[in-house]
C-alpha positions in Angstrom: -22.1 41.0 194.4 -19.1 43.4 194.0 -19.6 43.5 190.5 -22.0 43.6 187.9 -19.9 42.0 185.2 -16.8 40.5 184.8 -14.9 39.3 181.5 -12.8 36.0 181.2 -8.7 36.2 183.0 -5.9 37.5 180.5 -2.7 37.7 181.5 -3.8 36.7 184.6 -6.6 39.6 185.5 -10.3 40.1 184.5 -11.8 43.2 183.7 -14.4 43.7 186.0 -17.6 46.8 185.9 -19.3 47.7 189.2 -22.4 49.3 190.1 -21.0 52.8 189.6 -20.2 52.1 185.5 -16.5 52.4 186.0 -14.2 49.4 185.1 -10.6 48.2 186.8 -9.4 44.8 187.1 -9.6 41.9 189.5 -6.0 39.2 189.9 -7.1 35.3 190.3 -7.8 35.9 193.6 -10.2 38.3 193.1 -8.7 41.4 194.9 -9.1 44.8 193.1 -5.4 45.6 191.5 -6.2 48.0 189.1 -8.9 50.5 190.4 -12.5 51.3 188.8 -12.2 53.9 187.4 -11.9 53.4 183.7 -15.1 54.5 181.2 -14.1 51.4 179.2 -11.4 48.8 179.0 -9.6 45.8 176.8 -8.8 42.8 177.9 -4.6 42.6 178.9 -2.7 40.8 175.9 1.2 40.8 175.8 0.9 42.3 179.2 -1.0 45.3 177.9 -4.1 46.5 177.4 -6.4 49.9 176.6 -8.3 51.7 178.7 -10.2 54.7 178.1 -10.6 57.2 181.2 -13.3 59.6 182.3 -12.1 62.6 179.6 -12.5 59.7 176.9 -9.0 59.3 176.1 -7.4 56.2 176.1 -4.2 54.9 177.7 -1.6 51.9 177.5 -1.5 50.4 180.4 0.5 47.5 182.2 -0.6 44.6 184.4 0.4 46.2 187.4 -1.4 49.6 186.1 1.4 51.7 185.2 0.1 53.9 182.9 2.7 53.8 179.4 1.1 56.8 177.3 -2.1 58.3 177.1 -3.4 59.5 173.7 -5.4 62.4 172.6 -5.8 61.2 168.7 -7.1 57.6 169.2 -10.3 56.9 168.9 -10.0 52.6 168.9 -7.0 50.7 169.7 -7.1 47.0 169.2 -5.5 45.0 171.1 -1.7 43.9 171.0 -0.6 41.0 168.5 2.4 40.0 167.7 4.3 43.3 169.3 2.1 45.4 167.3 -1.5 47.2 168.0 -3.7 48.6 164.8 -5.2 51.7 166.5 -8.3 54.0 164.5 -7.2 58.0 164.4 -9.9 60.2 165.4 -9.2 61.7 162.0 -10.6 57.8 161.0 -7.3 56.8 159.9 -5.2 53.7 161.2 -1.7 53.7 162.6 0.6 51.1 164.1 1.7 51.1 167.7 4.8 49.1 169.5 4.5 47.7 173.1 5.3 51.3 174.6 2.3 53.2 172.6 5.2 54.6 170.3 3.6 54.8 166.5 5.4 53.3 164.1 4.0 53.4 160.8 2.3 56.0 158.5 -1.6 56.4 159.5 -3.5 55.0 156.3 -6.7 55.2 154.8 -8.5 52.1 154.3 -7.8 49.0 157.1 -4.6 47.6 158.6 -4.7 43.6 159.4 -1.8 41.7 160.5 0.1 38.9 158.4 2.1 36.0 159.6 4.8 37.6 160.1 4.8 39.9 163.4 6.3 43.1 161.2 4.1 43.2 158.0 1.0 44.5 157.7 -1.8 44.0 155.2 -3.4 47.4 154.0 -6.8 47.5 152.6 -8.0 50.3 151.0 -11.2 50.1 148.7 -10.8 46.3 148.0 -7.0 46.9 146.6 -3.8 45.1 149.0 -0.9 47.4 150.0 1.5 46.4 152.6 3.7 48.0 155.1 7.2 46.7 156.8 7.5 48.0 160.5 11.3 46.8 160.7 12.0 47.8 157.3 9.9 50.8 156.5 9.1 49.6 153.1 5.8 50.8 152.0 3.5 49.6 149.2 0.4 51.7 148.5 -2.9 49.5 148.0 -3.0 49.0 144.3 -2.8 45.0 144.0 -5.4 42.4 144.1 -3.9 40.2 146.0 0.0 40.5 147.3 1.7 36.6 147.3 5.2 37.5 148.7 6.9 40.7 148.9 10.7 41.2 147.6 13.1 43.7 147.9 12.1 45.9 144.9 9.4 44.1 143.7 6.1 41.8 144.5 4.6 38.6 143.4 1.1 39.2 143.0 -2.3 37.7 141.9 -3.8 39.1 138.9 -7.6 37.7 138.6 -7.1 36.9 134.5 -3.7 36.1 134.5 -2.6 34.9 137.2 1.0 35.3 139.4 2.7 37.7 137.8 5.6 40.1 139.0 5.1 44.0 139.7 7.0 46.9 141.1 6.2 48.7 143.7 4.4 51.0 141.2 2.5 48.2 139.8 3.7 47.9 136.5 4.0 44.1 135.5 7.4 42.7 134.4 8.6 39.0 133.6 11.8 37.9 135.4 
C-alpha cells in the first residue's frame, strides 16, 4: 500500500514510486533507505545508479545514497557495464563515464555500444564502425564496415566485396 510501483532488487535495493510521483529505494527488508524524492531513477548496477531530481538533472549515486556528481549536460545515462556508462549529451551527443561520473572519452556523434572487452567501445555513426580505447585513448573515427580486431597502428576489417582486409586508421587498405 506504500507504494504504487516497485521494480525488481539490484544490488540488493528496488526502486520503488509512491503516491506523490517521487521515486527512492527500498533494501530487502523493505525499509525506505534512499528517500522519494527522485523525478526518475535506474536501477543500481555496479553499486550505482542514475537518478534524476526535481530540477531535471541527473546524479550518480551510491547504494547507500551518497550522491557522486550531479550533471547539468546529461540528458540519458545508461546504466553501468563493465566500469563504464554510455551517457546522451543534451547537445544529443554520447560520452563515456567511469564509476565516479568522471568522462572519459570524446562525446561522438552517432551511438556508443560496448564490446567484450570492458575498455573498447563500438562507435556507430550513420551505419559506418569506429572505435574508441578508454585505457589507451586510441581513437578511430567511423569509417569501416565492420572492425574484426583492432592493432596498434592499424585494423583488420570487413569489406562487403572483398572481404578481411587491413587498413589504417585513415582507412586506406594495405596488404601485410
Amino acid at each position: 500500500d506504500r507504494f504504487i510501483l516497485a521494480r525488481d532488487f539490484s544490488c540488493g535495493l528496488a526502486c520503488v514510486l509512491d503516491s506523490t510521483g517521487y521515486w527512492g529505494y527500498i533494501n530487502l527488508e523493505g525499509k525506505i533507505v534512499i528517500p522519494l524524492e527522485y523525478t526518475r531513477v535506474q536501477e543500481f548496477h555496479e553499486n550505482r545508479a542514475f537518478v534524476c531530481d526535481k530540477n531535471d538533472n541527473w546524479r550518480l549515486i551510491s547504494t547507500n545514497g551518497t550522491i557522486i556528481k550531479t550533471f547539468d549536460n546529461i540528458s540519458f545515462p545508461f546504466p553501468f557495464k563493465k566500469g563504464y556508462s554510455i551517457a546522451r549529451t543534451n547537445a544529443d551527443k554520447f560520452v563515456i563515464l567511469d564509476l565516479n561520473g568522471n568522462e572519459v572519452s570524446l562525446h561522438f556523434d552517432g551511438s556508443v555500444s560496448h564490446t567484450d572487452k570492458s575498455n573498447e567501445f563500438e562507435i556507430n555513426h550513420n551505419g559506418l564502425i569506429g572505435y574508441y580505447n578508454v585505457t589507451t585513448k586510441l581513437y578511430i573515427e567511423p569509417r569501416f564496415e565492420k572492425i574484426l580486431e583492432v592493432y596498434k597502428d592499424y585494423v583488420k576489417i570487413d569489406v562487403q566485396t572483398i572481404g578481411e582486409v587491413f587498413a589504417d586508421f585513415t582507412g586506406r587498405a594495405f596488404i601485410d
